[in-house]
N, C-alpha and C positions, 0 to 999 in steps of 0.2 A: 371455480377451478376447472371445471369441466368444460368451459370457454374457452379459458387458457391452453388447457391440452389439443385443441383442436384448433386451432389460429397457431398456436407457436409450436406446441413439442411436438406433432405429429409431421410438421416440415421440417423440424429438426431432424427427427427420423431418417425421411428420405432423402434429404440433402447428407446424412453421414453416411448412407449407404454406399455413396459413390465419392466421395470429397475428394479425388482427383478430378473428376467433370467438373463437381460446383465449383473448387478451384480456380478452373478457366475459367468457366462461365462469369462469377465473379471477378475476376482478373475485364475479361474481354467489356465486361457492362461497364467498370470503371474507366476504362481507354477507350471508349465506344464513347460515353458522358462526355468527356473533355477531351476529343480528337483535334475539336476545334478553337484550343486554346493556346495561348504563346508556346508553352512548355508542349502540349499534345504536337503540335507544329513540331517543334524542333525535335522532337524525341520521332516525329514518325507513329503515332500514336494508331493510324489508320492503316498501317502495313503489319503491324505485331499481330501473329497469330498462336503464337505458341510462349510457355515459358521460357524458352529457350530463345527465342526471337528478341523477350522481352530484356534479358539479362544482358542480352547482349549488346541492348541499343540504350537501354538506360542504364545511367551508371547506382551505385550506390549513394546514399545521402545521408549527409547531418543535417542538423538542423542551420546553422548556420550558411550551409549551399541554401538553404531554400528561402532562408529569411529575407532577403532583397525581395523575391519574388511573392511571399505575403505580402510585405509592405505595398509594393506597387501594387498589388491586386485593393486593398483595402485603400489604398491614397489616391486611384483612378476608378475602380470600382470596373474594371477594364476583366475580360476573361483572359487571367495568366496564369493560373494553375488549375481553378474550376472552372467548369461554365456557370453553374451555381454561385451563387453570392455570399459570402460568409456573413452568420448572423453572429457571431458573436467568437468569440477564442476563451481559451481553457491558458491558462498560465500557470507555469512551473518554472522552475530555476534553471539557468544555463551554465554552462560552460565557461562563455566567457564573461562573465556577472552581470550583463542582461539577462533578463526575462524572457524564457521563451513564451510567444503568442502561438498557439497552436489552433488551427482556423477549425472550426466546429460550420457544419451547413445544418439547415431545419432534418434533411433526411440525417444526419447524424444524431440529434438530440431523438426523432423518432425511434432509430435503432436502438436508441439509449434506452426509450421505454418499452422498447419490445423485448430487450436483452435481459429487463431488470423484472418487468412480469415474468417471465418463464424462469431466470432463475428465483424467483419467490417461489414458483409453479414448485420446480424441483425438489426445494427444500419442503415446501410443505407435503409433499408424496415420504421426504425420507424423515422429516419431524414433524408430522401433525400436530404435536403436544406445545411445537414452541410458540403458534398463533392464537394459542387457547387465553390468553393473556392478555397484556401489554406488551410495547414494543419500546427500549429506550433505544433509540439511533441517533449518531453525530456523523455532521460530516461539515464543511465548509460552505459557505454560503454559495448560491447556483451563480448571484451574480456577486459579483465584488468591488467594481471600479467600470469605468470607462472610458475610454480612448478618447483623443481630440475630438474626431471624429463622430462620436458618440456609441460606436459600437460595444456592446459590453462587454466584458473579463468576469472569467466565472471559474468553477472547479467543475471536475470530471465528479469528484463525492456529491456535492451541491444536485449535480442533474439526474443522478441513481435517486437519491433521496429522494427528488421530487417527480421522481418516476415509480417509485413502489407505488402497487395496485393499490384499488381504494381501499380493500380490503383491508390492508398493513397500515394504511396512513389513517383511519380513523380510532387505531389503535396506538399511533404518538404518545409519549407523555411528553415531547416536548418539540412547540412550533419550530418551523422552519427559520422564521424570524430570527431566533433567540441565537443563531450563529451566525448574526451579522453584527453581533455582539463584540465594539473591537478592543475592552477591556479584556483580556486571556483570565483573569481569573474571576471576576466579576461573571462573566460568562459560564462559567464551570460551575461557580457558585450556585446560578439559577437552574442550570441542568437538576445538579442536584435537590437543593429546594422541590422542584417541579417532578424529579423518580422517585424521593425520599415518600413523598406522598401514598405511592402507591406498592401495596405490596405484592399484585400478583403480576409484576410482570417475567413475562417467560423469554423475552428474548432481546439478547444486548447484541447491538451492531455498529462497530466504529472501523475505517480502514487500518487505523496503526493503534493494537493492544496500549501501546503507552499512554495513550487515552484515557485505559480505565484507573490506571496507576494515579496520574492525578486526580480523578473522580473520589476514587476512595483514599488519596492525601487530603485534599480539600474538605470531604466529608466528615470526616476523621478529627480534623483541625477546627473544623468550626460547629460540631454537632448539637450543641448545646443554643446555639441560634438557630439550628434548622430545627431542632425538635419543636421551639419554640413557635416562631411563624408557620409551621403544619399545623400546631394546635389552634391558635387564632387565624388561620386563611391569608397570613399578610407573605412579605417578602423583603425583608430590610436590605436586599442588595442593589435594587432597584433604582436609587439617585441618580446615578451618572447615565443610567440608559434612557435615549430617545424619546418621544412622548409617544409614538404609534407602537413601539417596542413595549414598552412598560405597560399601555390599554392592552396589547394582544394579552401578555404574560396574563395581567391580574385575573382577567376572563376564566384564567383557567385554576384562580387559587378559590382555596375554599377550606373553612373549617373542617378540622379532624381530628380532634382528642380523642378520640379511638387510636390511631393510625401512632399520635406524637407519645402516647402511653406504651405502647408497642415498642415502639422504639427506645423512649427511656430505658425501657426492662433489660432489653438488649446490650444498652450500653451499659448498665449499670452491672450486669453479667460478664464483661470482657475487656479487655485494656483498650482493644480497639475495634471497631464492628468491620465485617466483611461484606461482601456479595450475597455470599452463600446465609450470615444471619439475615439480612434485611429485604432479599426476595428467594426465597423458600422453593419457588416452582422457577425457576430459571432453569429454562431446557437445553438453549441454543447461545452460543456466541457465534457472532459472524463479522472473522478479522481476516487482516493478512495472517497466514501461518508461516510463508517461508523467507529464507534469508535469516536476513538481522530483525525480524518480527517477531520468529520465533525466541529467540533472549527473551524479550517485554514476555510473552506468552505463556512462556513456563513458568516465568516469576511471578505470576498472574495467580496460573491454576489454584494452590493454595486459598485461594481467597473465594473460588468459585465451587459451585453442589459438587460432590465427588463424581455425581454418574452425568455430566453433564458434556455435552455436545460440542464442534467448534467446528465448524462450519468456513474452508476457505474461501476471503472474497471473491478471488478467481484474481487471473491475469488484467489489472483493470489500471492504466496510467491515463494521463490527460492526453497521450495519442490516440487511445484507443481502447475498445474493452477484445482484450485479446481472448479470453477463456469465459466460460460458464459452470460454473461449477454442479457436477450431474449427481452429487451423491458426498451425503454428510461422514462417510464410513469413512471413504477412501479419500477424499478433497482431487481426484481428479478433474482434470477443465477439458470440456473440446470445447477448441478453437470457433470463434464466428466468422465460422465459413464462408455462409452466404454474404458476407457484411463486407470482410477484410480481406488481403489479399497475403498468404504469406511465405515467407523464405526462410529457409536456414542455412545457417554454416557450421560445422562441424566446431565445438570448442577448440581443440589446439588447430587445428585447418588456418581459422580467424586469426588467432594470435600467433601463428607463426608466416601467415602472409600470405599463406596459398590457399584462399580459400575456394570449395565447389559448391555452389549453391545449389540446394534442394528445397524440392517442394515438398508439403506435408505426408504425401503419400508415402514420399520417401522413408522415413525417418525411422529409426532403430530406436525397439524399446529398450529404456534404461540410460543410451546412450545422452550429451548435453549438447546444447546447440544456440549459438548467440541466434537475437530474431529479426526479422526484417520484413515492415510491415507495407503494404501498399493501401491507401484508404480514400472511401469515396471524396475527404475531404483537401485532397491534395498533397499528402505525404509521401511521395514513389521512392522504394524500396530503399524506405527510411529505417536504417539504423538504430534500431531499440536500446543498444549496448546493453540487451537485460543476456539472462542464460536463464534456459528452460530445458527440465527434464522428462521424457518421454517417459509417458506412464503406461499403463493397457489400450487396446484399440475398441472402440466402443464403433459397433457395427464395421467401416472399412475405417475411419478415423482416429488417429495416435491422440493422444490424452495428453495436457501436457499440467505441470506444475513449474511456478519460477523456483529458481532456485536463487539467485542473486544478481547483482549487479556484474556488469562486464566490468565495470572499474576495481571491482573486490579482489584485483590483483597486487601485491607488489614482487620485489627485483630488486635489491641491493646488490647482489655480486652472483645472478642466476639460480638462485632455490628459486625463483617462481612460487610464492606463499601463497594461497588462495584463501577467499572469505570462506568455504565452508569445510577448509583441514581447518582454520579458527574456532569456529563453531564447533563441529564434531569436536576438536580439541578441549573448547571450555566445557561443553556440557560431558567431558569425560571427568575431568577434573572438578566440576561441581558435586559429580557424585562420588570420588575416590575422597575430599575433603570435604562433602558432607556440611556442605554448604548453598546458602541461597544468593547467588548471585543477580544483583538487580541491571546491573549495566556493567559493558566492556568496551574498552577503544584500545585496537593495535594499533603501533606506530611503529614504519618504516625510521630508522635514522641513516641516512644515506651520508653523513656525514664521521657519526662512530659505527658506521658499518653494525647496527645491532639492533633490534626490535623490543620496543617496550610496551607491553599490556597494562593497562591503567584498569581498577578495577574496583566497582562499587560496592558493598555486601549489603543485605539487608540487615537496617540499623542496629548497635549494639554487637553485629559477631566481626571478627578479625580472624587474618591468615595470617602463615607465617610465608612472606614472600618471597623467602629464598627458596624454600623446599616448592612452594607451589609454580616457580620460575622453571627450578628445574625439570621437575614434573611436565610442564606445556614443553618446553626443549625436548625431553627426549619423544614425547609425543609428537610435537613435529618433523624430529627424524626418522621414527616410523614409520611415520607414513608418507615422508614428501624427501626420496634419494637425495634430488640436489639440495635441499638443507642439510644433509646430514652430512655430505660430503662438501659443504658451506664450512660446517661447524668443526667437523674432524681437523679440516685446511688450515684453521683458522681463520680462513678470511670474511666469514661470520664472527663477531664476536658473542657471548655471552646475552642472553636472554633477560630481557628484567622487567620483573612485576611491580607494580605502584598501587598500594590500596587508598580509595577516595575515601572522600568526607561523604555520611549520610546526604543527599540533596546536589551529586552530582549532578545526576543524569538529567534533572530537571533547569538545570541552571545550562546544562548543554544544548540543552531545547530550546532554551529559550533565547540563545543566544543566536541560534538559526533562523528562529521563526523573526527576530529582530534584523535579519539579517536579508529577509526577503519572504524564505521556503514560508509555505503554506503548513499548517499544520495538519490536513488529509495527508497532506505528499510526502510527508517526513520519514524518510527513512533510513534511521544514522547509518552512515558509509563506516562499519565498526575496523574495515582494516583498508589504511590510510597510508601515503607518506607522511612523515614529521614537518615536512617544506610545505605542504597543502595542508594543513590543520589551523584552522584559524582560532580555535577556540583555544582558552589561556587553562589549560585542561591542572598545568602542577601547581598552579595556585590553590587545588582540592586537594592535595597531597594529605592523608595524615601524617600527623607530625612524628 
């Protein structure tokens, strides 16, 4: 560790000292790299010297302006958006039901391992205790597919993982292999078989909490075969997986009737076992905590040690690793400064059309701000569509945490509804009815003019959903004028809640993850239009 602090934290240091210089500096080394490429060309890349210079000569980008210009860089291999060559793309879902290929260079996957040592560095300075163990981490396979061409497709989760120090990685309970597993439950299966084993692990890490939800359904569901193959060393899930897959796995099975005794006792103590019975020193969880994460995450807690830790992954998408998370207390991130280049816009600025664009230095604590990334890989002052809240300034640098999606908006008749008056909403209401809510989806009806919440409980309890309808209504007129003045008009109508069948929120997933989204990247969009909702969600209705 002492390595680590002196190679990474300690230039962390003095690059937040001044994060308006490294700023540019950063800005200027990126347009300096690729001055002399198609896009550098036509953008002027060799005349910008300022922020100011820069905004003004290049415009703003989705991803679909730039995708022509992947393609031809990757289909000619020609310098047009890097001078650098791309080794491979990150893919995630689009817009328009293409795939987006997000170009990754060898110095990107580098920053990948230098972003992901120093924040292990961080975490282990603020939990010591959660290294002291094992480590169970999931995340999506680094590579996944390959182009015509041969270049490979991989996940942003895939290349953290296979970036944790050796330190973290010889404390695995479960290879990297085993998530190129393309059975979804067969895979989850083997996770567990291969954690169930081991009782002292201290520290769980997946990007989307809903992870662990399935872990401990799956576990729960078939505990009586997993006790089973622990105490003999075997693995009965193992048929359908690969021959190199299934040599890796066995490697690492091994007799334990100690371990499957343990466990029996447990189960045979509870209706259904936990986190918290079957690893006893779990210190650290390290998830997404904000957005629609936090839902999965509080319905999580229950199941995990009372005094135990949660650690956010940081601002981390297959564009880019925006944040590092400095401290398990508070889950604040600064920005990779030295790495990314970045912008913001004022949240209502953006979505009402005027926006001014600001640099980090700028930025007001507390205040929210859509973000807009510049990166060594080709992305110029690319459109995140995320919103991030400004937290304390750590030496001269603003802290930031996501708070949600830019799309977490809807507009039937101008109340402007936002994903996190929903959120504050439902977890007002989970604690006024005294209930554990496992999953929630808003829907826009642009058609009856009226919003419906669909809503999962954990299995066996029921609401009553008139009163709990009405309750989120007037809570959304408290605190959001133009719904109230929506609703008084009438030209809102009435609010209505739908309680699901136990096994929603999983059959929601899965209906996505069939649908293209990666399971790292998953992050249900909880407030929607009704016209964009692909998923056949009243077929879960209780009766």
């Amino acid at each position: 560790m002492r390595v680590l602090r002196r190679k990474l934290y300690q230039p962390l240091v003095t690059d937040a000292k001044n994060s308006q210089k490294t700023q540019l500096t950063t800005l200027q080394r990126i347009l300096n790299d690729n001055a002399d490429t198609e896009f550098g060309r036509r953008h002027q890349f060799d005349s910008i010297k300022s922020h100011k210079d820069y905004a003004d000569i290049v415009p703003v980008h989705e991803y679909e302006d730039l995708r022509p210009l992947i393609e031809k860089q990757e289909k000619t291999r020609a310098a047009v958006l890097t001078a650098k060559p791309f080794v491979m793309y990150n893919q995630t879902s689009g817009t328009t039901g293409r795939p987006k290929y997000i170009p990754v260079l060898q110095e990107t996957l580098d920053s990948m391992k230098d972003s992901q040592n120093l924040f292990t560095f961080l975490q282990y300075q603020s939990c010591p205790e959660a290294y002291a163990g094992r480590i169970l981490g999931m995340a999506s396979p680094d590579i996944e597919d390959y182009l015509e061409s041969g270049t490979p497709i991989g996940s942003a989760s895939g290349h953290v993982y296979k970036s944790m120090p050796r330190l973290a990685q010889r404390k695995f309970v479960v290879p990297n292999i085993v998530f190129s597993i393309q059975d979804y439950e067969i895979k989850y299966l083997v996770i567990c078989r291969l954690a169930l084993a081991h009782k002292d692990i201290t520290l769980l890490a997946s990007p989307n909490p809903s992870t662990f939800h399935k872990l401990l359904e799956l576990a729960n569901d078939n505990l009586d075969a997993l006790i089973a193959d622990i105490a003999t060393g075997s693995c009965r899930f193992l048929e359908e997986v690969d021959a190199k897959t299934r040599t890796t796995i066995q490697r690492r099975l091994h007799r334990n009737p100690t371990r499957a005794k343990e466990l029996a006792a447990i189960a045979a103590k509870n209706d259904r076992i936990s986190f918290a019975d079957v690893w006893p020193f779990l210190k650290l969880v390290t998830t997404w905590t904000g957005g629609s994460c936090g839902i999965s995450l509080d319905s999580l807690r229950p199941d995990l040690p009372a005094k135990i830790r949660v650690a956010d992954l940081g601002y981390l998408s297959s564009e880019c690793r925006g944040t590092i998370t400095l401290d398990t207390q508070t889950n604040e991130g600064i920005p990779t400064i030295s790495e990314n280049f970045f912008e913001f816009a004022q949240k209502n600025e953006w979505e009402q059309g005027r926006p001014k664009f600001l640099a980090l230095h700028e930025l007001e604590s507390g205040e929210s701000y859509y973000v807009f990334v510049t990166t060594p890989a080709g992305l110029y002052r690319y459109n995140m569509n995320d919103i991030v809240t400004v937290g304390s300034v750590f030496l001269s640098t603003p802290t930031l945490q996501f708070s949600q999606k830019g799309k977490g908006i809807t507009n039937i008749t101008g109340e402007k509804l936002y994903e996190s008056q929903l959120i504050d909403t439902m977890n007002a209401a989970k604690s006024h009815f005294d209930v554990d809510v496992r999953f929630y989806q808003a829907l826009a009806n642009e058609i009856e003019m009226k919003y419906l919440i669909y809503v999962e409980l954990v299995s066996g309890l029921h609401i009553n959903t008139k009163e709990f309808a009405e309750y989120v209504d007037g809570q959304f007129q408290d605190m959001n004028m133009e719904y109230q003045t929506k609703r008084l008009s009438g030209r809102l109508n009435e609010l209505e809640v739908v309680q699901l069948k136990p096994g929603t929120s999983e059959a929601y997933k899965l209906h996505y993850l069939a649908a293209g989204q990666r399971e790292s990247q998953f992050k249900p969009l909880i407030l929607q239009y009704q016209k964009d909702f692909s998923f056949d969600i009243s077929a879960y209705r209780v009766p």
